[in-house]
C-alpha positions as CSV (number, residue, x, y, z in Angstrom):
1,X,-13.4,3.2,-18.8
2,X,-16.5,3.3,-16.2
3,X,-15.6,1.7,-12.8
4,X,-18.9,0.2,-11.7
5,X,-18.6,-1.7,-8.1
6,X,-20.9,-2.5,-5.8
7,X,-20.3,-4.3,-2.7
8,X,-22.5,-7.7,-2.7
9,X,-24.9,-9.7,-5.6
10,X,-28.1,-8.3,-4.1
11,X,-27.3,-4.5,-5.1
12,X,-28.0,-3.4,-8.6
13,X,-25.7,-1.5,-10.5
14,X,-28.3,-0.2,-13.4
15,X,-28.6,2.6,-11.6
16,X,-24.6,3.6,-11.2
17,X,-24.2,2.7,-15.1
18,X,-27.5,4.2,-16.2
19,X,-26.3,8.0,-14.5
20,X,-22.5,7.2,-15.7
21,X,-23.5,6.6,-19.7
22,X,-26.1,9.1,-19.3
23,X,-23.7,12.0,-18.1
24,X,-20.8,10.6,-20.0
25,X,-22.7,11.0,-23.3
26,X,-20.8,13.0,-25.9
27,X,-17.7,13.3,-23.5
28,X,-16.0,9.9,-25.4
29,X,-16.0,8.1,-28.5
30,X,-16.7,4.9,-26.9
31,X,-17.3,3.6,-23.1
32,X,-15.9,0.2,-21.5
33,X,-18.1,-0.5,-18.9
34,X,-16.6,-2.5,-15.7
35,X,-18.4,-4.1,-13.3
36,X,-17.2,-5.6,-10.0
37,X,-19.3,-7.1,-7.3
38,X,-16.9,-7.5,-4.5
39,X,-16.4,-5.9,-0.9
40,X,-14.1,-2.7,-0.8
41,X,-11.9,-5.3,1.7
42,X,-11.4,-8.6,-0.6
43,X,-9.5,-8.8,-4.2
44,X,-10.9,-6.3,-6.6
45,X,-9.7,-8.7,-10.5
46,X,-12.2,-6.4,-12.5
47,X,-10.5,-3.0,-11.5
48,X,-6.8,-4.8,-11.6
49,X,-7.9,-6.0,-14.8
50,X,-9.1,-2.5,-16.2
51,X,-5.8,-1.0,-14.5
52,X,-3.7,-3.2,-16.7
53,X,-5.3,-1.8,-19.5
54,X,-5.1,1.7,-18.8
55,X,-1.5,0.8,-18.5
56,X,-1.4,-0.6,-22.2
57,X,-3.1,2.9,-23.2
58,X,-6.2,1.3,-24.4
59,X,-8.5,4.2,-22.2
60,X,-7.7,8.2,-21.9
61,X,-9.6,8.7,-19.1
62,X,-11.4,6.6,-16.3
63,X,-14.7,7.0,-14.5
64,X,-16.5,6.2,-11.5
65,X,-19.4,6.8,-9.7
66,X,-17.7,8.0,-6.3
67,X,-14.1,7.9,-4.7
68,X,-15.3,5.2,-2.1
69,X,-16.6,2.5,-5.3
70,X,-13.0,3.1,-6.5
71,X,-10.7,3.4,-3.7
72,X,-10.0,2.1,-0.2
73,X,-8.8,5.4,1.2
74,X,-7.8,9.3,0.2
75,X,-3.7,7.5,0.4
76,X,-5.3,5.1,-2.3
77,X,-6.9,7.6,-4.8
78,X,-3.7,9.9,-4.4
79,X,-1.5,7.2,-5.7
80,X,-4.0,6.4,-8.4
81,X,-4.5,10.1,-9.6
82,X,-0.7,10.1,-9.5
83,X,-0.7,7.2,-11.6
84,X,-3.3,8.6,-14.3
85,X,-1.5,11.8,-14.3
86,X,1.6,10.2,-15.2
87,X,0.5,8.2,-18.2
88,X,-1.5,11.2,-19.6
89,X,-4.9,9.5,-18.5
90,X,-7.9,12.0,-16.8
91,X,-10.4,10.8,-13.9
92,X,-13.5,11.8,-13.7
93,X,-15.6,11.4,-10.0
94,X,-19.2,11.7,-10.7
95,X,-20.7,12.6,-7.0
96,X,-17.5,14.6,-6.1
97,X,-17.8,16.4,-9.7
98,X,-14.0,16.2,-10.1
99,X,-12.9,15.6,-13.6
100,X,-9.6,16.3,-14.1
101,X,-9.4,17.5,-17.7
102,X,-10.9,20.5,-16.3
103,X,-9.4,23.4,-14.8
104,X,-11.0,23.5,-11.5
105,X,-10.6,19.4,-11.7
106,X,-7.0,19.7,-11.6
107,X,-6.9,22.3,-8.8
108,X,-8.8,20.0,-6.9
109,X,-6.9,17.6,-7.6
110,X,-3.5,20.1,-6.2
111,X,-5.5,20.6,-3.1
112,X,-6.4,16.8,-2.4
113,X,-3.0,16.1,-2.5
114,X,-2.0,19.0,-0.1
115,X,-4.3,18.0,2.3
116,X,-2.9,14.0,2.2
117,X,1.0,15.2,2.2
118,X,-0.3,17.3,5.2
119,X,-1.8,14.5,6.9
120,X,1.1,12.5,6.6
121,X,3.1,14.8,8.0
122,X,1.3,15.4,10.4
123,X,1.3,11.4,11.5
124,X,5.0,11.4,10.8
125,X,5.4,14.4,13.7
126,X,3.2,12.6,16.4
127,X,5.3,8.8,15.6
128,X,8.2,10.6,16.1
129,X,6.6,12.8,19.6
130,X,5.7,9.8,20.8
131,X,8.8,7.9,20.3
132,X,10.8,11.0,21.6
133,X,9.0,10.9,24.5
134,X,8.9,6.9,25.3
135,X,12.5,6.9,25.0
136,X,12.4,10.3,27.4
137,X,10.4,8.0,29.9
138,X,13.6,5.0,29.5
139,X,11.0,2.8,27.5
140,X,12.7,0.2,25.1
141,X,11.4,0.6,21.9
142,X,11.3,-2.1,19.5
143,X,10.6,-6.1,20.1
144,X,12.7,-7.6,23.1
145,X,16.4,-9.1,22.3
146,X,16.3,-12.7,21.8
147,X,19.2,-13.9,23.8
148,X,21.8,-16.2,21.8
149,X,24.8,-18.2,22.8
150,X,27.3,-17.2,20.6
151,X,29.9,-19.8,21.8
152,X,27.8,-22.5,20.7
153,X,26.8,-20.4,17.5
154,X,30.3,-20.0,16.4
155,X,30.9,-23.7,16.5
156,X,27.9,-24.5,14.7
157,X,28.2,-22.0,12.2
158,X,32.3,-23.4,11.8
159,X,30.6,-26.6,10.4
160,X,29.0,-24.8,7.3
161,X,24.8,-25.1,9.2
162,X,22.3,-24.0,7.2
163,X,20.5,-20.8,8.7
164,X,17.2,-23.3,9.5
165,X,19.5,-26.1,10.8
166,X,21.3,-23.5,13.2
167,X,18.0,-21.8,14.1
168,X,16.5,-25.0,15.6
169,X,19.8,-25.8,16.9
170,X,19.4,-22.3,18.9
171,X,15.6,-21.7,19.4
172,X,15.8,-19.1,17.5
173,X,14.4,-17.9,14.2
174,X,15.6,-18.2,10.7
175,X,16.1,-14.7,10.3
176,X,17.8,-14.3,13.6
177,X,20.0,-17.5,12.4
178,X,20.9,-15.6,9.3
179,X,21.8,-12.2,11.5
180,X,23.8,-14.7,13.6
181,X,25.8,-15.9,11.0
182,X,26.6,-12.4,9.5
183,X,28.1,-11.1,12.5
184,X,29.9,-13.8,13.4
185,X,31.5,-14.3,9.5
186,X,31.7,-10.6,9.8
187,X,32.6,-9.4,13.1
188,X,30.2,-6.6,12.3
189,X,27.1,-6.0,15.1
190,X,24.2,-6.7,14.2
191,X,20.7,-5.8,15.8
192,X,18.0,-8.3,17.4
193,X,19.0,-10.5,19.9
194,X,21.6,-10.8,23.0
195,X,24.4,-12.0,23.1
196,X,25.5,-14.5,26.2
197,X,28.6,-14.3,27.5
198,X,31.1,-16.4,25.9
């Protein structure tokens, strides 16, 4: 399968599909050619589509022109390339030359997915820095308690109120209704909002 996209009506894609076939040529039985005219940003149906059927096994191997007409981000292609590896099926990048049937394909491949488990670890350890030292500093992390009377609560939820019934009755938030009931059925604590006295 060829990956064709390009990112409005006005650009031409003869040129990616004429370079694809042309360099492609005695690499495949047979090509499927797929062509999406979408932004990188909006629903992409003509690569979901193609994905569903390299899920089927209808290709071995899928090509593009470059990683940026395929995916979003390096997070993206990783998870695709994980993907493909997985059901037996190669890629093949035509600018970045990476073609993963290849030797030197699949060590590229082993180094692109270094360097984005690096880079995520890397993020992980300055999050948790940070975090370390807000809460060093006495800043409250997290959104603000939402302060609920629970005197009022319990009697409501006595009656058998449904979580959006009790969360108007309260001002609160269905999900905060539903955290509500839980600790009061339960007696178990339960995280975000206050408690009034009762």
């Amino acid at each position: 399968a060829v990956y064709i996209r390009v990112s409005s009506s006005s650009q031409s894609v003869e040129q990616q599909e004429d370079v694809m076939r042309r360099w492609l040529t005695g690499r495949t039985v047979s090509l499927t050619v797929c062509v999406e005219v979408e932004s990188a940003t909006k629903v992409r149906p003509v690569l979901d589509a193609m994905l569903a059927r390299v899920r089927r096994g209808e290709f071995d191997a899928v090509a593009v022109w470059a990683f940026d007409r395929f995916a979003r981000s390096a997070r993206e292609l990783l998870m695709w390339l994980d993907e493909f590896r997985e059901l037996d099926v190669e890629f093949v990048s035509y600018s970045q030359g990476l073609d993963t049937s290849t030797p030197l394909g699949r060590a590229m491949f082993t180094i692109i997915a270094a360097l984005a488990e690096l880079e995520r670890n890397m993020i992980s350890e300055r999050t948790r820095a940070r975090l370390s030292y807000l809460k060093a500093k006495g800043v409250r992390l997290g959104r603000k308690p939402v302060p609920v009377d629970m005197r009022r609560a319990r009697r409501l939820v006595a009656t058998g109120i449904s979580d959006r019934a009790l969360a108007r009755a309260l001002g609160i938030t269905k999900g905060t209704a539903g955290r509500v009931k839980t600790e009061i059925r339960s007696g178990a604590p339960q995280r975000g909002w206050r408690a009034t006295p009762p």
